[in-house]
Every structure is written in C-alpha cells, then in structure tokens.
DSSP file (Angstrom, degrees, kcal/mol; ACC not computed):
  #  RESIDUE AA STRUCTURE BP1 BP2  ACC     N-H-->O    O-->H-N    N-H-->O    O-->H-N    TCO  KAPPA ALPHA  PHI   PSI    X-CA   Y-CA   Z-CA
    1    1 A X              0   0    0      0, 0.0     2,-0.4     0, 0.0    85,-0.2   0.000 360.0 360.0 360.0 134.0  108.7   85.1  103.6
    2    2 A X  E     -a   86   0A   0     83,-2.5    85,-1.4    10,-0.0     2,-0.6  -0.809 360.0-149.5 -97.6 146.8  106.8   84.6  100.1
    3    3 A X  E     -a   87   0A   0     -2,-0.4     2,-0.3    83,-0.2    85,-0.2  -0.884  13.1-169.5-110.5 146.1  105.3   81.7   99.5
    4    4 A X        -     0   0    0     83,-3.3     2,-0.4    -2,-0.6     5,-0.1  -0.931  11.5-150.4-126.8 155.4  105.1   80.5   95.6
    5    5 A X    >   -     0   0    0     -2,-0.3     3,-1.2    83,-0.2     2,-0.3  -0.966  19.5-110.3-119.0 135.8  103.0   77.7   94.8
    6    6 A X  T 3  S+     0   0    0     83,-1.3     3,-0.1    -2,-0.4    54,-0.0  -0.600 100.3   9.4 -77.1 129.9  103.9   75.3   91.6
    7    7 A X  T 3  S+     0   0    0     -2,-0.3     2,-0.2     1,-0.2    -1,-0.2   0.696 106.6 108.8  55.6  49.1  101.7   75.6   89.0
    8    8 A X  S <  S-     0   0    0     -3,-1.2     2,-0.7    83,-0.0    -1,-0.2  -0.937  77.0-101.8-145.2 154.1   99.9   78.5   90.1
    9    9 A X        -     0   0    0     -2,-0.2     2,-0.7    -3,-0.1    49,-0.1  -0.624  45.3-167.5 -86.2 108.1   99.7   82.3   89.1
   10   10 A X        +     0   0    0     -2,-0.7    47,-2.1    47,-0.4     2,-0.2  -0.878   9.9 178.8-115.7 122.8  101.9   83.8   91.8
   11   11 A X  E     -E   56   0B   0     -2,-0.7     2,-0.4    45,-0.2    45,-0.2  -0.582   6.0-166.9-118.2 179.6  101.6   87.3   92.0
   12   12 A X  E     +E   55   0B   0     43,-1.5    43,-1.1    -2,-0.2     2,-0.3  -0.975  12.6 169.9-159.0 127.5  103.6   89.4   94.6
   13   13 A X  E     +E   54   0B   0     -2,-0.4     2,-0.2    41,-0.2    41,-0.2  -0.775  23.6 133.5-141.5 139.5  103.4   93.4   96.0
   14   14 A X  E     -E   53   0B   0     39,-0.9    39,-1.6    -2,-0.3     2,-0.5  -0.901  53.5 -72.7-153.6 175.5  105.2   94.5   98.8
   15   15 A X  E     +E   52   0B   0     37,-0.3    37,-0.2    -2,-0.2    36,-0.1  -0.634  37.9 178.1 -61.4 110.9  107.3   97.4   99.7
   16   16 A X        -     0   0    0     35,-1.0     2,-0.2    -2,-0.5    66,-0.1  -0.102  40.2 -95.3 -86.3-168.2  111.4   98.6   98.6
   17   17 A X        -     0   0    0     64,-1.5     2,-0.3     1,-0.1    -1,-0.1  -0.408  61.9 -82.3 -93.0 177.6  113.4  101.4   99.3
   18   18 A X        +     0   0    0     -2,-0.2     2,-0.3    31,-0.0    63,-0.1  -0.691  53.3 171.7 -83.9 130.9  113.2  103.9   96.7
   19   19 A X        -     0   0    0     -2,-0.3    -3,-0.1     2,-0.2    32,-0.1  -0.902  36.5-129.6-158.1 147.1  115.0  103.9   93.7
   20   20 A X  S    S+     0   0    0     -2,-0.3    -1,-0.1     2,-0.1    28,-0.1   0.518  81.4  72.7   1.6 -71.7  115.3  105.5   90.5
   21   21 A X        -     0   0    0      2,-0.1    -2,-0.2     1,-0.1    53,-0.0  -0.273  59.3-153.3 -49.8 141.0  115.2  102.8   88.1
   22   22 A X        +     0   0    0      2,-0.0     2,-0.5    25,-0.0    -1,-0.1  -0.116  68.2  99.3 -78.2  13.4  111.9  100.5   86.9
   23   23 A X        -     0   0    0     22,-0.0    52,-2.9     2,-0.0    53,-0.4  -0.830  52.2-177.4-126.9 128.2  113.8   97.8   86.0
   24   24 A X  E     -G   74   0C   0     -2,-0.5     2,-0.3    50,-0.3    50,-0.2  -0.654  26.7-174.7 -22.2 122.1  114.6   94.7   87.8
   25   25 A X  E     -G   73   0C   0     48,-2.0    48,-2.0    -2,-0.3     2,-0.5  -0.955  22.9-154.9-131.0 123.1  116.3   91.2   88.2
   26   26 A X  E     -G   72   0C   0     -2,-0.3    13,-1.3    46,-0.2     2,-0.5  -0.975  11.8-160.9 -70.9 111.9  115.4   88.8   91.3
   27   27 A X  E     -B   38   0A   0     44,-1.2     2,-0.3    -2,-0.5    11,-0.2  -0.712   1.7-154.7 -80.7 139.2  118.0   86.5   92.3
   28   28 A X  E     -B   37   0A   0      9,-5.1     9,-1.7    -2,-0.5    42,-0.2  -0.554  12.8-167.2-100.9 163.6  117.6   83.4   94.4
   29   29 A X  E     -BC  36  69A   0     40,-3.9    40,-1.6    -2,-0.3     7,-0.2  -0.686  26.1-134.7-136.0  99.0  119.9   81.1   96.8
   30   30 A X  E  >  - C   0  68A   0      5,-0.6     4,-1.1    38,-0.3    38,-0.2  -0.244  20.2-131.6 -70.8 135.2  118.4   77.5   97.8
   31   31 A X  T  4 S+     0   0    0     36,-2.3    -1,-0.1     1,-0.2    37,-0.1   0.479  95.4  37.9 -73.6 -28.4  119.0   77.2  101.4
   32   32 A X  T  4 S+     0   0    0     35,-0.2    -1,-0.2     3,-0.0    36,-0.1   0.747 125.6  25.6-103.9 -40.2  120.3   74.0  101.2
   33   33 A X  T  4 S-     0   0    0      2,-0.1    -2,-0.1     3,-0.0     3,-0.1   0.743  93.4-142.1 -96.0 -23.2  122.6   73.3   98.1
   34   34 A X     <  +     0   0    0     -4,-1.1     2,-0.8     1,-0.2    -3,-0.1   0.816  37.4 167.8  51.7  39.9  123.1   77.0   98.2
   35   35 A X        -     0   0    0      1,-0.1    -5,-0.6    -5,-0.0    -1,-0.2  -0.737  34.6-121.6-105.5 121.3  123.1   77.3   94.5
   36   36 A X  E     +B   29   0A   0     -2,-0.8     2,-0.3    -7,-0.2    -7,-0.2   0.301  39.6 157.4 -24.5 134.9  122.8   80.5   92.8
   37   37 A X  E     -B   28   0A   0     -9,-1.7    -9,-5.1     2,-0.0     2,-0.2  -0.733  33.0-123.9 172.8 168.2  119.7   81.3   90.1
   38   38 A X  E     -B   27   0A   0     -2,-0.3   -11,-0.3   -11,-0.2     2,-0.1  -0.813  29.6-122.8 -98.0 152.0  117.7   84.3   88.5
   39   39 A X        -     0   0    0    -13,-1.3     2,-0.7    -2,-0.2    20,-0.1  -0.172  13.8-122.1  56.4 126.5  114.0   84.6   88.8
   40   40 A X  E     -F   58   0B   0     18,-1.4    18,-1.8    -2,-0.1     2,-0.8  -0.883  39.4-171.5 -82.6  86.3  111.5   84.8   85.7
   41   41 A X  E     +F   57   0B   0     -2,-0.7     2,-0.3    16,-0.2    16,-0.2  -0.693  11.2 163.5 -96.2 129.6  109.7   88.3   86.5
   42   42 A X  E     +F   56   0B   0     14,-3.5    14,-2.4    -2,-0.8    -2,-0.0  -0.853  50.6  32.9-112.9 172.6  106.7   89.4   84.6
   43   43 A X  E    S-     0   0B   0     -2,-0.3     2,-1.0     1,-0.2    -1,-0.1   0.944  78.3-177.4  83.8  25.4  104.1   91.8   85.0
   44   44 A X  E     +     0   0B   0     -3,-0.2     2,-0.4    11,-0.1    11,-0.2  -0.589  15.7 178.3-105.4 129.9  106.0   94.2   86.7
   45   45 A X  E     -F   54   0B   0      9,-2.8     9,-1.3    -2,-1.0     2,-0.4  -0.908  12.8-157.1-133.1 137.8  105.3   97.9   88.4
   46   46 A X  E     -F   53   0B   0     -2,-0.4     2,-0.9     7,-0.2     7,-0.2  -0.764   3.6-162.2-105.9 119.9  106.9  100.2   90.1
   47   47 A X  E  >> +F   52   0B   0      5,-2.7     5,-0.9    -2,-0.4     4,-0.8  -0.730  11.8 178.7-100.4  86.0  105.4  102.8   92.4
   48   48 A X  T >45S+     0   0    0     -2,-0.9     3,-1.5     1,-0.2    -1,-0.2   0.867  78.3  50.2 -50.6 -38.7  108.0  105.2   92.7
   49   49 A X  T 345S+     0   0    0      1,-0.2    -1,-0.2    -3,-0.1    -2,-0.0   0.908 128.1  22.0 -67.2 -55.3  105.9  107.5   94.9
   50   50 A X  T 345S-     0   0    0     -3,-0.4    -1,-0.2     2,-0.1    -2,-0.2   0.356  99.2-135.3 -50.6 -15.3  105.0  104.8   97.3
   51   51 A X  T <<5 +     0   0    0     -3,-1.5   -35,-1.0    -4,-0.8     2,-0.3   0.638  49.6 137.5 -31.5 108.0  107.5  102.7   96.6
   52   52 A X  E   < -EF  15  47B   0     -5,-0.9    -5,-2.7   -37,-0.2     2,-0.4  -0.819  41.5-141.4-109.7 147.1  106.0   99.2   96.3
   53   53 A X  E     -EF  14  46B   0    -39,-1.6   -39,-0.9    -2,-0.3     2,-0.4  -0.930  13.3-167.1 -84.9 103.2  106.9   96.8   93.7
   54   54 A X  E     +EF  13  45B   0     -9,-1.3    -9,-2.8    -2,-0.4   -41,-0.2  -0.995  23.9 154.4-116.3 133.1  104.0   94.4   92.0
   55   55 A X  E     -E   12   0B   0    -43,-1.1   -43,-1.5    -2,-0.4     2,-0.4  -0.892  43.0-126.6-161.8 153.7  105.3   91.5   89.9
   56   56 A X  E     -EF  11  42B   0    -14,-2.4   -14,-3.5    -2,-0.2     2,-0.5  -0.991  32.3-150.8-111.6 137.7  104.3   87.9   88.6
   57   57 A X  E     - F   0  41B   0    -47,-2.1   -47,-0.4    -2,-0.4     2,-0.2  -0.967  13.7-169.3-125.4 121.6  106.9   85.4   89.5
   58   58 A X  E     - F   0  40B   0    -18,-1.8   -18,-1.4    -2,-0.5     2,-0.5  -0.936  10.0-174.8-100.5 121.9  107.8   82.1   87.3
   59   59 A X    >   -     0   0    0     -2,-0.2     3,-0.8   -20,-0.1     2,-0.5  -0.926   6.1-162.0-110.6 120.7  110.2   79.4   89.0
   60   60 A X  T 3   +     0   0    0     -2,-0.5     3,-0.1     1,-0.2    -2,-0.0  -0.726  63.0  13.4-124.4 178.1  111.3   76.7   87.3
   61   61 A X  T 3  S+     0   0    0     -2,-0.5     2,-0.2     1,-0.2    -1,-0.2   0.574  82.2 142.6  62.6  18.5  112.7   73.5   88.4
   62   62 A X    <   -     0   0    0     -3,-0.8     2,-0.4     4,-0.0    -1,-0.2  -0.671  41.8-142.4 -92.5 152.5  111.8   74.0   92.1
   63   63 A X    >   -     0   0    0     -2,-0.2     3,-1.9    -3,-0.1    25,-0.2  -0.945  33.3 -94.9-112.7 139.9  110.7   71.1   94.2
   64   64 A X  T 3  S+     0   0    0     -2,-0.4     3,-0.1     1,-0.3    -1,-0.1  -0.111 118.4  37.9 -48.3 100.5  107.8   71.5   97.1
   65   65 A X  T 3  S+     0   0    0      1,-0.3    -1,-0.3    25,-0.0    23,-0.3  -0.354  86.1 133.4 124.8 -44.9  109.9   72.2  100.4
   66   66 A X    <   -     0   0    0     -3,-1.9    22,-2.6    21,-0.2     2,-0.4   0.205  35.9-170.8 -28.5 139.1  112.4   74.3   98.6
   67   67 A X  E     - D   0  87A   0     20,-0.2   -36,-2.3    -3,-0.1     2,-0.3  -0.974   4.4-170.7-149.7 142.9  113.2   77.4  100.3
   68   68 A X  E     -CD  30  86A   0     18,-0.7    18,-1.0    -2,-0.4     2,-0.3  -0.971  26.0-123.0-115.9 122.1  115.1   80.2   98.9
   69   69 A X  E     -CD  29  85A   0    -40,-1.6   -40,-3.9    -2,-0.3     2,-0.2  -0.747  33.5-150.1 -74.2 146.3  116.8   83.5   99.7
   70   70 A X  E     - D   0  84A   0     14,-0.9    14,-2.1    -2,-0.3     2,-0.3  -0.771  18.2-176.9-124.4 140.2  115.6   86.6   97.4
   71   71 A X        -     0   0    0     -2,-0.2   -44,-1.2    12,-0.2     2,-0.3  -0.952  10.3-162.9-144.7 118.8  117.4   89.4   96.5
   72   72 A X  E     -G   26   0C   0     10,-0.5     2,-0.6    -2,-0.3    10,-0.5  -0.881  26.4-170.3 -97.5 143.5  115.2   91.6   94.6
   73   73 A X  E     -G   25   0C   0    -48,-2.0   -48,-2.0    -2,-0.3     7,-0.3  -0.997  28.8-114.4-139.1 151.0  118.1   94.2   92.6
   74   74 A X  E  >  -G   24   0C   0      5,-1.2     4,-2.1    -2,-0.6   -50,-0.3  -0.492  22.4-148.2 -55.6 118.7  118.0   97.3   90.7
   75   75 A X  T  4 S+     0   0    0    -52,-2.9   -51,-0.2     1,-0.2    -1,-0.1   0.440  92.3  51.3 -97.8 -10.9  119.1   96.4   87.2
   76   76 A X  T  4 S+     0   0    0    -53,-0.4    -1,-0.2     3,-0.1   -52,-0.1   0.944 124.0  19.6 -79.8 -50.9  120.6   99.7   86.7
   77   77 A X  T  4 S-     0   0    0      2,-0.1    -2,-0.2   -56,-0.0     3,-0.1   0.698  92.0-127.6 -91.2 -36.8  122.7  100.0   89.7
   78   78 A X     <  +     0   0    0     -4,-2.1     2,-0.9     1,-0.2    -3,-0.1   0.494  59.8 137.4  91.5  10.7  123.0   96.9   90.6
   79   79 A X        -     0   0    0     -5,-0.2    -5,-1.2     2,-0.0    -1,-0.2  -0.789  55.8 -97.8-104.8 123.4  121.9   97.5   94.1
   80   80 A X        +     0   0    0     -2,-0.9     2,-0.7    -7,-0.3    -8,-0.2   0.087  32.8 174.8  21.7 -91.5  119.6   95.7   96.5
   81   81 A X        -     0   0    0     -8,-0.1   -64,-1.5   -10,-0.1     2,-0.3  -0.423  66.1  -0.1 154.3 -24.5  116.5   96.8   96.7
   82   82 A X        -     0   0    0     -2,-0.7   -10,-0.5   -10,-0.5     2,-0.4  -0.976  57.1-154.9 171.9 135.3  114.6   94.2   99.0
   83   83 A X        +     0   0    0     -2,-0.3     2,-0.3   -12,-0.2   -12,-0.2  -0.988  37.2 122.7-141.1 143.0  115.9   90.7  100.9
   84   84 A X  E     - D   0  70A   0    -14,-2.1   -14,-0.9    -2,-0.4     2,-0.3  -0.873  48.0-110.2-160.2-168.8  113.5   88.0  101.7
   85   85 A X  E     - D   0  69A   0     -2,-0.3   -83,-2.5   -16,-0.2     2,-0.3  -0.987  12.0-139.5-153.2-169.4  113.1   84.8  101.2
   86   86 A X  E     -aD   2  68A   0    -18,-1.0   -18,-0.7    -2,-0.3     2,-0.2  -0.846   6.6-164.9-151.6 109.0  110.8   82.3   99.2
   87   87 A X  E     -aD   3  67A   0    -85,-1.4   -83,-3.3    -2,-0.3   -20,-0.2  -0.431  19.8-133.6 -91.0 151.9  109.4   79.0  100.2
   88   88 A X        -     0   0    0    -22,-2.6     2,-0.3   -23,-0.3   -83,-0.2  -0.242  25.3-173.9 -80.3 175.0  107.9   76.5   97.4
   89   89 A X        -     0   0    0    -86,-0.1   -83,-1.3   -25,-0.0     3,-0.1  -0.588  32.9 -92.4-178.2 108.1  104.5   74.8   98.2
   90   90 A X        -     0   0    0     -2,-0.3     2,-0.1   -85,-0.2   -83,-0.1   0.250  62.2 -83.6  21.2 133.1  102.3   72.0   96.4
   91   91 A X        -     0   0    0    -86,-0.2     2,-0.2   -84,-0.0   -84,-0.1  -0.496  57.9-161.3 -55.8 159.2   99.6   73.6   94.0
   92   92 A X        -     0   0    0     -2,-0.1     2,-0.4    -3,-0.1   -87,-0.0  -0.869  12.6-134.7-148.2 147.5   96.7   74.5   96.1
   93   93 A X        -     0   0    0     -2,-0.2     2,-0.7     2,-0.0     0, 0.0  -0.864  22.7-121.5-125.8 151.1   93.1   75.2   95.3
   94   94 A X        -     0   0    0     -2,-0.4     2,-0.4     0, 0.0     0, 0.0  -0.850  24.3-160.8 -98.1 112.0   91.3   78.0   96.8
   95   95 A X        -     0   0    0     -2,-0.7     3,-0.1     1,-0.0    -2,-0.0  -0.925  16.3-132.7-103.0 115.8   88.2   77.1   98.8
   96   96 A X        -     0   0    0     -2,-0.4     2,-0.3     1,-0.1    17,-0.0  -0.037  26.8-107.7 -63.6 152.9   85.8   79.6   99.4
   97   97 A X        -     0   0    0      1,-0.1     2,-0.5    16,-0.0    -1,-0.1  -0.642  20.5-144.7 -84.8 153.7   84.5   80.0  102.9
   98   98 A X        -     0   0    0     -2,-0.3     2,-0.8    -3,-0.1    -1,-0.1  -0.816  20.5-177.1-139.3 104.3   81.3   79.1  103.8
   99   99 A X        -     0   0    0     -2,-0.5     9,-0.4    15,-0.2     2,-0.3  -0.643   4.4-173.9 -79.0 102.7   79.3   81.3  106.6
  100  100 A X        -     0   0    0     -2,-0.8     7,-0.2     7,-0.2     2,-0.1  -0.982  10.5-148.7-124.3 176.2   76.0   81.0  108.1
  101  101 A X    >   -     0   0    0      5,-1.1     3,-1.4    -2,-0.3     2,-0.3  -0.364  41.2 -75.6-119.0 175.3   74.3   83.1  110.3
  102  102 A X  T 3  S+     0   0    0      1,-0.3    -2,-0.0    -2,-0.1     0, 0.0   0.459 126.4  57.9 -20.8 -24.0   71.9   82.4  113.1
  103  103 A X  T 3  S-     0   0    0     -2,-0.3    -1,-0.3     3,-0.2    -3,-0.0   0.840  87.5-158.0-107.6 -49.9   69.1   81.6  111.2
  104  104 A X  S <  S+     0   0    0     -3,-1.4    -2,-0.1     2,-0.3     3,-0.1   0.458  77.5  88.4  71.0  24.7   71.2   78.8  109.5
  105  105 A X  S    S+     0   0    0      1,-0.1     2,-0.4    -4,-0.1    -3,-0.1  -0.011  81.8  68.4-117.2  36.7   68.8   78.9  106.4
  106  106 A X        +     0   0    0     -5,-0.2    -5,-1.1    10,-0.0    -2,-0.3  -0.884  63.7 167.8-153.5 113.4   71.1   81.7  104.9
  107  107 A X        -     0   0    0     -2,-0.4    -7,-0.2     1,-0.2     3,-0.1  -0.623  40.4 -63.4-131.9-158.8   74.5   81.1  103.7
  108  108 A X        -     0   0    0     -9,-0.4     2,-0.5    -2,-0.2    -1,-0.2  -0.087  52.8-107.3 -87.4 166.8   77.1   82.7  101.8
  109  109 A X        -     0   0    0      5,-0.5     4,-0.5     1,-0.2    -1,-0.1  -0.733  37.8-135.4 -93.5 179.3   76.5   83.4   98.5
  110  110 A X  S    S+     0   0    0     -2,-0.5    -1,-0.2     1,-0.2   -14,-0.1   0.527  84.6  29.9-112.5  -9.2   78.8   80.6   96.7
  111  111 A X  S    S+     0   0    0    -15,-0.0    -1,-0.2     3,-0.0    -2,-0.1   0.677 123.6  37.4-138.2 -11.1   80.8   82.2   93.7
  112  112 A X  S    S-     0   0    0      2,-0.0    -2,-0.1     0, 0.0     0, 0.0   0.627 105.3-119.9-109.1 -22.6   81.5   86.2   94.6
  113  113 A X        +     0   0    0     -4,-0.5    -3,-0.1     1,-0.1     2,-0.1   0.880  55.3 162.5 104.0  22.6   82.1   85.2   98.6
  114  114 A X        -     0   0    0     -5,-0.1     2,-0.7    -7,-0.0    -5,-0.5  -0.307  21.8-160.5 -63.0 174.1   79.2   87.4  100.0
  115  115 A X        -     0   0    0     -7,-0.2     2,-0.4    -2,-0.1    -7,-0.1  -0.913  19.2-128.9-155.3 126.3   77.9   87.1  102.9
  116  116 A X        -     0   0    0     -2,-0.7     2,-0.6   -17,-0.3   -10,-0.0  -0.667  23.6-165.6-101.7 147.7   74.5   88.1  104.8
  117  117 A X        -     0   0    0     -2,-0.4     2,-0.3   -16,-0.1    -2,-0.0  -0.947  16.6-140.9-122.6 115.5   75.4   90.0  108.3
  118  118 A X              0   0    0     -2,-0.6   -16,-0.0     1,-0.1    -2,-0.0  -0.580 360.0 360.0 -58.7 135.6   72.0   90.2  110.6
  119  119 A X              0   0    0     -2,-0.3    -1,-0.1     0, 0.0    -2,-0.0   0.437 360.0 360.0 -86.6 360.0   71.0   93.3  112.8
C-alpha cells in the first residue's frame, strides 16, 4: 500500500517487472464507489536494468480516507506492470526526531537530523 498525502509532494519508487517501454499511465479504482480514473504522473524514471520505477504522483479530487486500487500500465503495450493500492491521508508535517544521549546536555542537531553517538 502507498500512502499519498493531500497537498504534499508525493514521490514514489518501488519495483516492476521488466518491460521494454519508458512510458506510463497509472490507473485508479476507489474501493468504495468503484469508479474508474487516471493518475497525474510526473517526474518519471525507469530503471530498466533494475527495474524500479520513480515517479511524482498528483491526485485530484480525492478525500482523506479514500483508498484506491493502482494499476501501474505500460503505455505501449498496454500491459500491467505493477498492482497495489493507494490510501489518501491529511497533509502531514514532518517532525524531526529529537535524541539525547546520556549526558542529556547533547542533542540532536535540529535542521540536518544528526545525532551524537557516545563510546
């Protein structure tokens, strides 16, 4: 399962089968109404050699609880590529974690996420 967040840069890699083609269409099916729609992909590459898929994904009109089956498909062939699905979620803000160590007068450092490790 992917989780997308509304109103939030959701960017996506995971693994396909192999195929031939770079180009791409995702289609979705809402779980409940079970109505049909395509996907806004941008940002997309394909790593034949590996082949993983990295993409930025735009939905619009989805509501927070939505949950979708994903059909990523080969735009050439028209074949499959990848099945999943993708549930919607509230923007969310990213809070950094905040570590200290024994000493408790040493904490993380607050805007790259480092962190001091004692011997």
């Amino acid at each position: 399962m992917l989780a997308y967040f509304i109103s939030q840069s959701n960017q996506y890699v995971f693994r396909t089968q192999p195929t031939a083609s770079n180009q791409f269409t995702m289609s979705l099916q809402d779980m409940t109404t079970l109505e049909n729609l395509t996907a806004s992909i941008s940002g997309l590459t394909y790593e034949g050699y590996e082949s993983y898929v990295s993409f930025s994904l735009n939905l619009s009109g989805v509501n927070v609880g939505d949950e979708y089956r994903a059909t990523l498909i080969n735009s050439g062939s028209l074949t499959p590529i990848w099945n999943g699905s993708i549930q919607v979620y509230a923007s969310q803000s990213t809070d950094k974690s905040v570590y200290e160590n024994q000493n408790t007068q040493y904490i993380s450092h607050q805007s790259e996420n480092r962190y001091i490790i004692m011997d």
